[in-house]
C-alpha positions in Angstrom: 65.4 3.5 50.7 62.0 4.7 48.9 60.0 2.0 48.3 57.2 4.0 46.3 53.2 3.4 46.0 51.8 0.1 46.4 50.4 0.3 43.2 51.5 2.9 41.0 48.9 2.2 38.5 46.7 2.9 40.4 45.9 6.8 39.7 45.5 5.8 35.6 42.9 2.4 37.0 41.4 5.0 39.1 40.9 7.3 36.1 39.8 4.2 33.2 37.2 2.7 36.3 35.5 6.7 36.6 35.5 6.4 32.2 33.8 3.2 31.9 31.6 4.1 35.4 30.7 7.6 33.0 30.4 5.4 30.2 27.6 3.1 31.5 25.7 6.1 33.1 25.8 8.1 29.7 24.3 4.4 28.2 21.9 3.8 30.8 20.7 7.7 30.5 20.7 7.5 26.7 18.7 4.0 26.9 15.9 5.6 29.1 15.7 8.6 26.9 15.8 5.9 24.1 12.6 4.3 25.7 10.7 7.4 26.6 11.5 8.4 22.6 10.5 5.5 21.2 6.9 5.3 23.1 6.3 8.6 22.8 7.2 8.8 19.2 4.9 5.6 18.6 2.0 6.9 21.1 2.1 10.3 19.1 2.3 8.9 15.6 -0.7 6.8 16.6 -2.4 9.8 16.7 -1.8 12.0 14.5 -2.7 8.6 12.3 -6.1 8.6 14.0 -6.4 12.3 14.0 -5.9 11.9 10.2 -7.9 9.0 9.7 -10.5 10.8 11.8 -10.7 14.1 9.8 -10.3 12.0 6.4 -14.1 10.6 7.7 -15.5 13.6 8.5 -14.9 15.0 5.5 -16.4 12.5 3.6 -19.4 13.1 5.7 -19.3 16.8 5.5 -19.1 16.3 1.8 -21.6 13.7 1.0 -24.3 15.8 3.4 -22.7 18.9 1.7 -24.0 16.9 -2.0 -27.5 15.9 -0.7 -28.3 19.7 1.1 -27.1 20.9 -2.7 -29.3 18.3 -4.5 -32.4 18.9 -2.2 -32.0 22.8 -2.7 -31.9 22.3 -6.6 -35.1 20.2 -6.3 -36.5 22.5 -4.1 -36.0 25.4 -6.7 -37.4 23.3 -9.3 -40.2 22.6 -7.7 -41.0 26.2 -6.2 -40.4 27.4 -10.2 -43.1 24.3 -10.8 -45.7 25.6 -8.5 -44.9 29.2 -10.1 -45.6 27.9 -13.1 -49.0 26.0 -11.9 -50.2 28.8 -10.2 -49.8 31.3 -13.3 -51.7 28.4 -15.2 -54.3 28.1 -12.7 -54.9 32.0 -12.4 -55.0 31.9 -16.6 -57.9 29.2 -16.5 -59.7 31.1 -13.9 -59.6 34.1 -16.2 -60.6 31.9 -19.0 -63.3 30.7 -17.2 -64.7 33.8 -15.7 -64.6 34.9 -19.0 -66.7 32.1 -20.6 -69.0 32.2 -18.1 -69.7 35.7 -18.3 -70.3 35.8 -22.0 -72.1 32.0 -22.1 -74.3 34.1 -19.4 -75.1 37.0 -21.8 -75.6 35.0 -24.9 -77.5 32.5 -23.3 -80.0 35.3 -22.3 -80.0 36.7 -25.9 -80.9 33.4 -27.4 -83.3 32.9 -24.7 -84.8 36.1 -25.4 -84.5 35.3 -29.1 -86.4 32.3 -28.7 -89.0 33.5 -26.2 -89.8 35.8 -28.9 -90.0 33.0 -31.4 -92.3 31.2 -29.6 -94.9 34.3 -29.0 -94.7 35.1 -32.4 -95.7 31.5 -33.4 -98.7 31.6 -31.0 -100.0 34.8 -31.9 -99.6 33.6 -35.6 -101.2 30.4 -35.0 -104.3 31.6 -33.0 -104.9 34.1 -35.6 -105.5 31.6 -38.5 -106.9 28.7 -36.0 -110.2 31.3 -36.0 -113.1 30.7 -37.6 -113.5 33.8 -38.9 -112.5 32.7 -43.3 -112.0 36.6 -43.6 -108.1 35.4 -43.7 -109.0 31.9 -45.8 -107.6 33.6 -48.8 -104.1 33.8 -47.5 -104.0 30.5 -45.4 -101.3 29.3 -47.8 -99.2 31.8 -47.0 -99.7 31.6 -43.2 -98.9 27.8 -43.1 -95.4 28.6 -44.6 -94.5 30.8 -41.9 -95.8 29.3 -39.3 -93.8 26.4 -40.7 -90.5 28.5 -41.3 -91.2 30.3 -37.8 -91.1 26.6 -35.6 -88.2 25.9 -38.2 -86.2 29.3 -36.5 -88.0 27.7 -33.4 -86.4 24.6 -33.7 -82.8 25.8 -34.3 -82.7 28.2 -31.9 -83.8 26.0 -29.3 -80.9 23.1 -30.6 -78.6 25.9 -30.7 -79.1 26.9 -27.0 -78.8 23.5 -26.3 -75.5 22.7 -28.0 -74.5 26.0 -26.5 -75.4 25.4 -22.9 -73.8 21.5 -23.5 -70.5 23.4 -24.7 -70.4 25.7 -21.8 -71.1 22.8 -19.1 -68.5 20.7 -21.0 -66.0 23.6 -20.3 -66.7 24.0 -16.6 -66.4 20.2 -16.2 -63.1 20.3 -18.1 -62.3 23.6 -15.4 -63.5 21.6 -12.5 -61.2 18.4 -13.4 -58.0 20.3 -13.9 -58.3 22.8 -11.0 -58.7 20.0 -8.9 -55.8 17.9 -10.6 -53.5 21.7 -9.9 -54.7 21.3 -6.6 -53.7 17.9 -5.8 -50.5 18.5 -7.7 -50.1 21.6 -5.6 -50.4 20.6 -2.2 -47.9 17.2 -3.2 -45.6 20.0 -4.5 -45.8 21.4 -1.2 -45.2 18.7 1.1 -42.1 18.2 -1.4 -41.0 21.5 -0.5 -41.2 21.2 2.8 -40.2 17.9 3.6 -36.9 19.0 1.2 -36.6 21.9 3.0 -36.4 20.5 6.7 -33.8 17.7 5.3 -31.7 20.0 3.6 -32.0 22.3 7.2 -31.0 19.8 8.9 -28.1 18.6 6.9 -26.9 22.3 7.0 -27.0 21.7 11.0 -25.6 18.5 11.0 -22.9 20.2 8.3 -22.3 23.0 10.7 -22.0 20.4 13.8 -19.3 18.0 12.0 -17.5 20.9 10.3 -17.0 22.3 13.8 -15.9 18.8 15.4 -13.7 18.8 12.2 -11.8 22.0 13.5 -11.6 20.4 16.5 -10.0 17.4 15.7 -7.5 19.8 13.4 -6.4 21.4 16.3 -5.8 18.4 18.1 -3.8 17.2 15.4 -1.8 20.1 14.8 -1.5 19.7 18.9 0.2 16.5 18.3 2.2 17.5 15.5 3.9 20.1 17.5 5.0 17.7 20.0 6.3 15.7 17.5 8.5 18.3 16.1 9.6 18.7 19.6 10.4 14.9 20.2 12.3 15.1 17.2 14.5 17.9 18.4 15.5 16.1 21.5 15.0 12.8 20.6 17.4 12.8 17.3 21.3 13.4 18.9 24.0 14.0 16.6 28.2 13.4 16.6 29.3 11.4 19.5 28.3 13.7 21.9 24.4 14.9 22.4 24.2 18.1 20.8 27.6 18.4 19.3 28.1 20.5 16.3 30.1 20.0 13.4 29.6 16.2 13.6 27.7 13.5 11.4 24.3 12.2 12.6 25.0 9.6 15.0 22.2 6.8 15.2 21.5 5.2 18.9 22.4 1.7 17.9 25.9 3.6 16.7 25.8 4.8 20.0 25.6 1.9 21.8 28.1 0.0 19.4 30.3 2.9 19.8 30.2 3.2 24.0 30.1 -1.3 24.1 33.6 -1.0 22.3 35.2 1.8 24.1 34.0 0.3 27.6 35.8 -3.4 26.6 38.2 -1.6 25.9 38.6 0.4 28.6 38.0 -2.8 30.4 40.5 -4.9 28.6 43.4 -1.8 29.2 42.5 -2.2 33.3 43.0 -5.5 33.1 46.1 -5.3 31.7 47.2 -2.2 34.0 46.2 -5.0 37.1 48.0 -7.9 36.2 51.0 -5.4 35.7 50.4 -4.5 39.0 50.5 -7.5 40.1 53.5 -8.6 38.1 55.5 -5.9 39.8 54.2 -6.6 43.6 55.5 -10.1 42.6 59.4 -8.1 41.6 59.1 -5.9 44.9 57.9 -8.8 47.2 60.9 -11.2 45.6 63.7 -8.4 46.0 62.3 -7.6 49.8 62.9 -11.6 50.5 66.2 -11.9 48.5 67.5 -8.3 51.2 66.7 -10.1 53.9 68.5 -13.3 53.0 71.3 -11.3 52.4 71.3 -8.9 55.4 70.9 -12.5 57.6 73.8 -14.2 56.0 76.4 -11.4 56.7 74.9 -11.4 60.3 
Protein backbone atom coordinates (compact mmCIF):
# COMPACT_ATOMS: atom_id res chain seq x y z
CA UNK A 1 0.00 0.00 0.00
CA UNK A 2 1.33 3.72 -0.94
CA UNK A 3 1.31 5.71 1.85
CA UNK A 4 2.37 9.07 -0.03
CA UNK A 5 4.48 12.22 1.17
CA UNK A 6 4.66 13.16 4.73
CA UNK A 7 3.38 16.29 4.01
CA UNK A 8 1.95 16.87 0.77
CA UNK A 9 1.64 20.53 1.24
CA UNK A 10 4.62 20.80 1.48
CA UNK A 11 5.86 21.76 -2.30
CA UNK A 12 2.91 24.84 -2.31
CA UNK A 13 4.47 25.93 1.82
CA UNK A 14 7.77 25.55 0.17
CA UNK A 15 6.64 27.83 -2.72
CA UNK A 16 4.41 30.74 -0.25
CA UNK A 17 7.75 30.63 2.33
CA UNK A 18 10.27 31.57 -1.07
CA UNK A 19 7.13 34.47 -1.86
CA UNK A 20 7.05 36.12 1.41
CA UNK A 21 11.16 35.33 1.82
CA UNK A 22 11.19 37.54 -1.95
CA UNK A 23 8.68 39.67 -0.47
CA UNK A 24 10.73 40.98 2.54
CA UNK A 25 13.96 41.25 0.47
CA UNK A 26 12.13 43.34 -2.28
CA UNK A 27 10.91 45.55 1.12
CA UNK A 28 14.06 45.66 2.74
CA UNK A 29 15.83 46.69 -0.76
CA UNK A 30 13.13 49.22 -1.56
CA UNK A 31 13.41 50.64 2.20
CA UNK A 32 17.27 51.22 1.71
CA UNK A 33 16.81 52.69 -1.68
CA UNK A 34 13.99 54.59 0.22
CA UNK A 35 16.70 55.97 2.72
CA UNK A 36 19.45 56.62 0.38
CA UNK A 37 16.48 58.72 -1.79
CA UNK A 38 15.24 60.52 0.86
CA UNK A 39 18.80 61.92 2.18
CA UNK A 40 19.97 62.49 -0.91
CA UNK A 41 16.93 64.22 -2.17
CA UNK A 42 16.97 66.36 1.14
CA UNK A 43 21.04 66.80 1.02
CA UNK A 44 20.59 68.00 -2.70
CA UNK A 45 17.57 70.25 -2.29
CA UNK A 46 19.59 71.82 0.49
CA UNK A 47 21.67 72.96 -1.96
CA UNK A 48 20.38 73.89 -4.73
CA UNK A 49 18.42 76.14 -1.94
CA UNK A 50 21.80 77.55 -0.81
CA UNK A 51 23.10 77.59 -4.29
CA UNK A 52 20.05 79.82 -4.99
CA UNK A 53 20.03 81.76 -2.02
CA UNK A 54 23.73 82.20 -2.73
CA UNK A 55 23.50 83.56 -6.29
CA UNK A 56 20.21 85.65 -5.27
CA UNK A 57 23.16 87.63 -2.83
CA UNK A 58 25.51 88.04 -5.25
CA UNK A 59 23.47 89.54 -7.50
CA UNK A 60 22.36 92.03 -5.21
CA UNK A 61 25.93 92.85 -4.77
CA UNK A 62 26.88 92.79 -8.38
CA UNK A 63 23.98 95.09 -8.82
CA UNK A 64 24.25 97.59 -6.10
CA UNK A 65 28.32 97.94 -6.98
CA UNK A 66 26.97 97.78 -10.68
CA UNK A 67 24.63 101.24 -9.49
CA UNK A 68 27.46 103.04 -7.52
CA UNK A 69 30.40 102.35 -10.53
CA UNK A 70 27.37 103.85 -12.85
CA UNK A 71 26.68 106.84 -10.43
CA UNK A 72 30.51 107.61 -9.87
CA UNK A 73 31.12 107.44 -13.82
CA UNK A 74 28.20 110.08 -14.34
CA UNK A 75 29.78 112.31 -11.66
CA UNK A 76 32.92 111.78 -12.98
CA UNK A 77 31.64 113.04 -16.52
CA UNK A 78 30.09 115.86 -14.91
CA UNK A 79 32.84 116.93 -13.29
CA UNK A 80 35.52 116.45 -16.23
CA UNK A 81 32.68 118.59 -18.48
CA UNK A 82 33.04 121.14 -15.17
CA UNK A 83 36.69 121.43 -15.36
CA UNK A 84 36.19 121.84 -19.33
CA UNK A 85 34.16 124.40 -18.71
CA UNK A 86 36.57 126.18 -16.02
CA UNK A 87 39.45 125.86 -18.02
CA UNK A 88 37.72 127.54 -21.25
CA UNK A 89 36.74 130.38 -18.58
CA UNK A 90 40.04 130.58 -17.21
CA UNK A 91 41.86 130.69 -20.77
CA UNK A 92 38.97 133.61 -21.63
CA UNK A 93 40.03 135.76 -18.62
CA UNK A 94 43.62 135.35 -19.43
CA UNK A 95 42.89 136.68 -22.82
CA UNK A 96 40.91 139.36 -21.25
CA UNK A 97 43.49 140.23 -19.15
CA UNK A 98 46.41 140.15 -21.45
CA UNK A 99 44.35 142.25 -23.39
CA UNK A 100 43.76 144.95 -20.70
CA UNK A 101 46.96 145.00 -19.79
CA UNK A 102 48.35 145.57 -22.99
CA UNK A 103 46.18 148.45 -23.96
CA UNK A 104 46.13 150.02 -19.99
CA UNK A 105 50.09 149.80 -20.95
CA UNK A 106 49.84 151.86 -24.11
CA UNK A 107 47.33 154.39 -22.95
CA UNK A 108 48.89 154.81 -19.78
CA UNK A 109 52.12 155.88 -21.76
CA UNK A 110 50.00 158.27 -23.96
CA UNK A 111 48.52 160.02 -21.00
CA UNK A 112 51.77 160.05 -19.51
CA UNK A 113 53.21 161.49 -22.38
CA UNK A 114 50.20 163.79 -22.62
CA UNK A 115 50.73 165.03 -19.30
CA UNK A 116 54.62 165.28 -19.40
CA UNK A 117 53.86 167.57 -22.05
CA UNK A 118 51.40 169.47 -19.98
CA UNK A 119 53.65 170.03 -17.41
CA UNK A 120 56.63 171.51 -19.71
CA UNK A 121 54.35 173.59 -21.40
CA UNK A 122 53.29 175.09 -18.06
CA UNK A 123 56.85 175.67 -17.01
CA UNK A 124 58.01 177.18 -19.99
CA UNK A 125 54.84 179.36 -19.81
CA UNK A 126 55.30 180.24 -16.35
CA UNK A 127 59.09 181.23 -16.42
CA UNK A 128 58.43 183.34 -19.32
CA UNK A 129 55.95 185.74 -17.58
CA UNK A 130 57.76 185.22 -13.92
CA UNK A 131 60.64 187.61 -15.82
CA UNK A 132 61.22 190.84 -15.08
CA UNK A 133 61.47 191.93 -18.33
CA UNK A 134 57.46 194.20 -18.61
CA UNK A 135 58.13 193.86 -22.45
CA UNK A 136 55.15 191.08 -22.02
CA UNK A 137 53.24 193.23 -19.05
CA UNK A 138 50.73 194.21 -21.72
CA UNK A 139 49.45 190.62 -22.22
CA UNK A 140 49.86 189.30 -18.54
CA UNK A 141 46.06 188.88 -18.54
CA UNK A 142 46.03 186.72 -21.05
CA UNK A 143 48.97 184.62 -19.85
CA UNK A 144 47.33 184.11 -16.37
CA UNK A 145 44.27 182.45 -18.13
CA UNK A 146 46.28 179.96 -19.72
CA UNK A 147 48.46 179.14 -17.44
CA UNK A 148 45.28 178.67 -15.35
CA UNK A 149 43.43 176.56 -18.08
CA UNK A 150 46.86 174.70 -18.84
CA UNK A 151 47.21 173.35 -14.80
CA UNK A 152 43.28 172.91 -15.28
CA UNK A 153 44.23 170.20 -18.46
CA UNK A 154 47.07 169.46 -15.82
CA UNK A 155 44.94 168.60 -13.23
CA UNK A 156 42.57 166.30 -15.21
CA UNK A 157 44.85 164.53 -16.94
CA UNK A 158 46.68 163.68 -13.94
CA UNK A 159 43.06 162.47 -12.12
CA UNK A 160 42.41 160.70 -15.19
CA UNK A 161 45.58 158.62 -15.15
CA UNK A 162 44.89 158.07 -11.76
CA UNK A 163 41.35 156.78 -12.02
CA UNK A 164 42.74 154.88 -15.00
CA UNK A 165 45.69 153.20 -13.31
CA UNK A 166 42.97 152.50 -10.11
CA UNK A 167 40.61 150.78 -12.76
CA UNK A 168 43.30 148.68 -14.32
CA UNK A 169 44.75 147.53 -10.75
CA UNK A 170 41.05 146.92 -9.66
CA UNK A 171 40.86 144.51 -12.74
CA UNK A 172 44.02 142.55 -11.99
CA UNK A 173 42.95 142.13 -8.34
CA UNK A 174 39.52 140.94 -9.57
CA UNK A 175 41.91 138.46 -12.19
CA UNK A 176 44.09 137.48 -9.28
CA UNK A 177 41.03 136.51 -6.89
CA UNK A 178 39.19 134.41 -9.47
CA UNK A 179 42.21 132.56 -11.05
CA UNK A 180 43.03 131.55 -7.75
CA UNK A 181 39.38 130.58 -6.77
CA UNK A 182 39.56 128.35 -10.54
CA UNK A 183 42.48 127.01 -9.14
CA UNK A 184 41.39 125.92 -5.91
CA UNK A 185 38.18 124.69 -7.51
CA UNK A 186 40.32 122.93 -10.05
CA UNK A 187 42.61 120.94 -8.22
CA UNK A 188 39.26 119.84 -5.64
CA UNK A 189 37.70 118.93 -9.05
CA UNK A 190 40.61 116.78 -9.49
CA UNK A 191 40.99 114.94 -6.48
CA UNK A 192 37.08 114.25 -7.18
CA UNK A 193 38.03 112.78 -10.31
CA UNK A 194 40.39 110.72 -9.19
CA UNK A 195 39.26 109.57 -6.04
CA UNK A 196 35.84 108.66 -8.30
CA UNK A 197 37.81 107.14 -10.60
CA UNK A 198 39.80 104.55 -8.47
CA UNK A 199 36.30 103.65 -6.63
CA UNK A 200 34.48 103.20 -9.55
CA UNK A 201 37.88 100.94 -10.88
CA UNK A 202 37.66 99.17 -8.20
CA UNK A 203 33.99 98.33 -8.08
CA UNK A 204 34.52 97.26 -11.76
CA UNK A 205 37.19 94.65 -10.18
CA UNK A 206 35.34 93.72 -7.47
CA UNK A 207 32.13 93.47 -10.27
CA UNK A 208 34.28 91.34 -12.42
CA UNK A 209 35.53 89.07 -9.24
CA UNK A 210 31.72 88.38 -7.86
CA UNK A 211 30.29 88.11 -11.41
CA UNK A 212 32.88 85.32 -11.94
CA UNK A 213 32.26 83.59 -8.41
CA UNK A 214 28.53 84.06 -9.63
CA UNK A 215 29.24 81.70 -12.71
CA UNK A 216 30.67 79.57 -10.44
CA UNK A 217 28.25 79.04 -8.06
CA UNK A 218 25.74 78.61 -11.37
CA UNK A 219 27.59 75.84 -12.43
CA UNK A 220 27.47 74.24 -9.22
CA UNK A 221 23.90 74.59 -9.10
CA UNK A 222 23.20 73.44 -12.38
CA UNK A 223 25.64 70.49 -11.00
CA UNK A 224 23.18 69.79 -8.47
CA UNK A 225 20.21 70.07 -10.52
CA UNK A 226 21.39 67.41 -12.77
CA UNK A 227 21.67 65.01 -10.00
CA UNK A 228 18.43 65.79 -8.98
CA UNK A 229 16.90 65.01 -12.25
CA UNK A 230 18.72 61.84 -11.94
CA UNK A 231 17.45 60.89 -8.30
CA UNK A 232 14.25 61.53 -9.65
CA UNK A 233 14.49 59.01 -12.36
CA UNK A 234 15.45 56.28 -10.06
CA UNK A 235 14.13 57.34 -7.05
CA UNK A 236 10.30 57.77 -8.40
CA UNK A 237 9.11 53.71 -9.23
CA UNK A 238 5.94 53.21 -10.91
CA UNK A 239 3.00 50.17 -11.04
CA UNK A 240 3.75 47.41 -8.60
CA UNK A 241 6.82 46.54 -10.06
CA UNK A 242 10.05 49.07 -10.30
CA UNK A 243 10.02 50.14 -13.78
CA UNK A 244 6.87 48.58 -15.02
CA UNK A 245 5.07 50.23 -17.84
CA UNK A 246 1.59 50.67 -18.53
CA UNK A 247 0.92 51.01 -14.76
CA UNK A 248 -0.23 53.96 -12.39
CA UNK A 249 2.38 55.80 -10.26
CA UNK A 250 2.81 53.74 -7.29
CA UNK A 251 3.92 55.75 -4.02
CA UNK A 252 6.46 53.90 -1.48
CA UNK A 253 4.05 54.02 1.47
CA UNK A 254 1.60 52.11 -1.29
CA UNK A 255 4.31 49.99 -1.63
CA UNK A 256 4.81 48.96 1.68
CA UNK A 257 0.95 48.76 2.43
CA UNK A 258 0.71 46.75 -0.72
CA UNK A 259 3.77 44.02 0.14
CA UNK A 260 2.49 44.18 4.42
CA UNK A 261 -0.83 42.80 3.07
CA UNK A 262 0.20 40.36 0.56
CA UNK A 263 2.98 38.91 3.11
CA UNK A 264 -0.03 38.37 5.96
CA UNK A 265 -1.56 36.96 3.69
CA UNK A 266 0.73 34.82 2.34
CA UNK A 267 1.43 34.14 6.00
CA UNK A 268 -2.08 33.55 7.04
CA UNK A 269 -2.57 30.97 3.69
CA UNK A 270 0.78 28.88 5.28
CA UNK A 271 -0.76 28.71 8.30
CA UNK A 272 -3.69 27.34 7.21
CA UNK A 273 -1.79 24.84 4.59
CA UNK A 274 0.15 23.72 8.27
CA UNK A 275 -2.57 23.01 10.41
CA UNK A 276 -4.05 21.04 7.33
CA UNK A 277 -1.04 19.30 7.44
CA UNK A 278 -1.29 18.57 10.60
CA UNK A 279 -4.94 17.73 10.52
CA UNK A 280 -4.22 14.93 8.02
CA UNK A 281 -0.94 13.37 9.96
CA UNK A 282 -3.51 13.22 12.81
CA UNK A 283 -6.15 11.00 9.92
CA UNK A 284 -2.93 8.83 8.65
CA UNK A 285 -1.47 8.28 12.27
CA UNK A 286 -5.24 7.25 13.55
CA UNK A 287 -5.88 4.86 10.45
CA UNK A 288 -2.08 3.24 10.94
CA UNK A 289 -3.25 2.51 14.81
CA UNK A 290 -6.85 1.39 14.01
CA UNK A 291 -4.66 -1.50 11.01
CA UNK A 292 -2.82 -2.62 13.57
CA UNK A 293 -5.59 -3.31 16.04
CA UNK A 294 -7.19 -5.03 13.47
CA UNK A 295 -4.36 -7.12 11.92
CA UNK A 296 -3.64 -8.18 15.98
CA UNK A 297 -7.17 -9.14 16.61
CA UNK A 298 -7.49 -11.67 13.72
CA UNK A 299 -4.01 -12.93 14.81
Amino acid sequence: MHVGSADPFGKVKGLIANMIETLEAEAEADATHKAFCDKELAESNEKKTDKNAEIAKLSTKIDAMSARSAQLKGEVAALEKALAELAASQAEMNKMRQEEKAAFAVNKADMEQGLEGIKIALRVLTEYYGKADKAHAAADGAAHGIIGLIQVVESDFSQALAEFTSVEDTAAATYDKETKENEIEKTTKDQDVKYKNAEATNLDKSIAEASSDREGVQTELAAVQEYLDSLAAQCITTGGNMGTEGHNAETYEQRVARRTSEIAGLNQALTILEGEAVLLQSKRVGRRMSLRGQLHASA
